[in-house]
N, C-alpha and C positions, 0 to 999 in steps of 0.2 A: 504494500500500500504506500504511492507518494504522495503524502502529503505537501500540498503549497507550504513553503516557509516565505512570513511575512521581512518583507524590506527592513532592513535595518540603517540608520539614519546614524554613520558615526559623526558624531559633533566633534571634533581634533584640534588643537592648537599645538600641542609638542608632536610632531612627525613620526618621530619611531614609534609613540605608544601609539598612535594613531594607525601607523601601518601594521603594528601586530596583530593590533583587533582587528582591523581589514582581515588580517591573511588567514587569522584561527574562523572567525565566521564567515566564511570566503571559502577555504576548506572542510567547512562544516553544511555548504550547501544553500548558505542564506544568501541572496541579494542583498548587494552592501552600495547605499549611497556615503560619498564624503561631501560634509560641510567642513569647511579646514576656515581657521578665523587664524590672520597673520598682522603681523604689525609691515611686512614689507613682501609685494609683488613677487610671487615663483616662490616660496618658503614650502609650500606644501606639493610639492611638484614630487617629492620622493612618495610621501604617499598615496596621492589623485595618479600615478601612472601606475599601481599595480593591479598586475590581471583581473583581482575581484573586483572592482570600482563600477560599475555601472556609467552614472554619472558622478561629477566633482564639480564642486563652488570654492573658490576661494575669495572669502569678505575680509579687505583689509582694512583694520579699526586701531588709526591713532597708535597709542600704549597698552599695548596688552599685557607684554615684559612687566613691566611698571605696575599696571593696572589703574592708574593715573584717569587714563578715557574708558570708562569699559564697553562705547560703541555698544553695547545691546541692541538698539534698533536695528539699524542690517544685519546683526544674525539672525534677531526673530523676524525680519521681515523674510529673509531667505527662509530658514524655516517651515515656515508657515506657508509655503510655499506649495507643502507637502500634503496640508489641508484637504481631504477625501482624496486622499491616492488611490486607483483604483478600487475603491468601493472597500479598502481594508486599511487597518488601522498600524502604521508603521512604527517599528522601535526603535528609540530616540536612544542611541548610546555615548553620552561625554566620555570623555578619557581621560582629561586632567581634572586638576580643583576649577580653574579657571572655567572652563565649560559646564562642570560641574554646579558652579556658583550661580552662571547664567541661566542654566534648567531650572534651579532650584530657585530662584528669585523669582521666574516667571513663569513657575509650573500650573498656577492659575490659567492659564492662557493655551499652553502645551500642552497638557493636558488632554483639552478637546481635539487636538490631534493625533497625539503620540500615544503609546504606553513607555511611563518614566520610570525610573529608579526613584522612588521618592519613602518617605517615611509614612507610615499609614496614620490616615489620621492629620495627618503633621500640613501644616499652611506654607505660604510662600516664604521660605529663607527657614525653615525648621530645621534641613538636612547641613543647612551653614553653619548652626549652633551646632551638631553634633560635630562638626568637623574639626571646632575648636580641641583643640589638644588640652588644651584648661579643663573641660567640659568635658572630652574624653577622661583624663586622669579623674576627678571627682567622682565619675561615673563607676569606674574601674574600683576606686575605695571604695565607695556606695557595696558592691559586689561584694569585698573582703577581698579580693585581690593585690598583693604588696605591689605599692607604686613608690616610686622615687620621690620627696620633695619636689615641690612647685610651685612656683611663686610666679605673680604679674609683675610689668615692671612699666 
């Protein structure tokens, strides 16, 4: 029995991790689209040219290094783009924190497109607070798990 596997939407700003999720669900049989978000023209060109790629966007947005600009509007305008793809509902995969951050700020919205990695339950920028390492460690004591000292600064 072959089942359809739905489109997978890798969201990318660092290249190699972008191209490995490319290539494991690429050899795994899914259709793989790349949104790749660069701070300068050709940066995602190692990932958008391997064999599983379907199609490639590459959105160049200001500081992303930095994170200074974070350009959110043309990635979810690209995005969004995706909106009733063929009559099924695509999976939205970030690869770094940065993309990460993006999904998860504006998972409200994504949402109605994609199926996300998100926290159940959890509102827009929920899965940002678990990311903190502060809020990890607490978490972790919280369990009885031995954590290192931690302090803000």
């Amino acid at each position: 029995m072959n089942e359809k596997k739905p489109l997978v939407v890798v969201f990318s700003r660092i290249h190699t991790t972008g191209l490995s999720v490319i290539r494991s669900l690429g050899a795994a049989g899914y259709p793989v689209d790349l949104v790749a978000c660069t701070h300068r023209k050709g940066l995602s060109s190692i990932a958008s040219t391997s064999k599983y790629v379907g199609r490639s966007v590459e959105v160049v947005t200001g500081s992303i290094k930095t994170g200074r600009d974070r350009g959110e509007a043309p990635l979810l305008a690209e995005l969004l783009k995706y909106s009733g793809h063929n009559g099924d509902t695509p999976i939205l995969f970030p690869t770094d924190d940065y993309t990460g951050s993006v999904v998860d700020r504006n998972k409200s919205v994504l949402r109605e497109h994609f199926r996300l990695p998100e926290i159940v339950g959890g509102e827009d920028g929920s899965l940002l607070r678990m990311m903190d390492k502060f809020v990890q460690g607490q978490m972790a004591q919280e369990a009885g798990l031995p954590v290192p000292r931690q302090w803000v600064i």
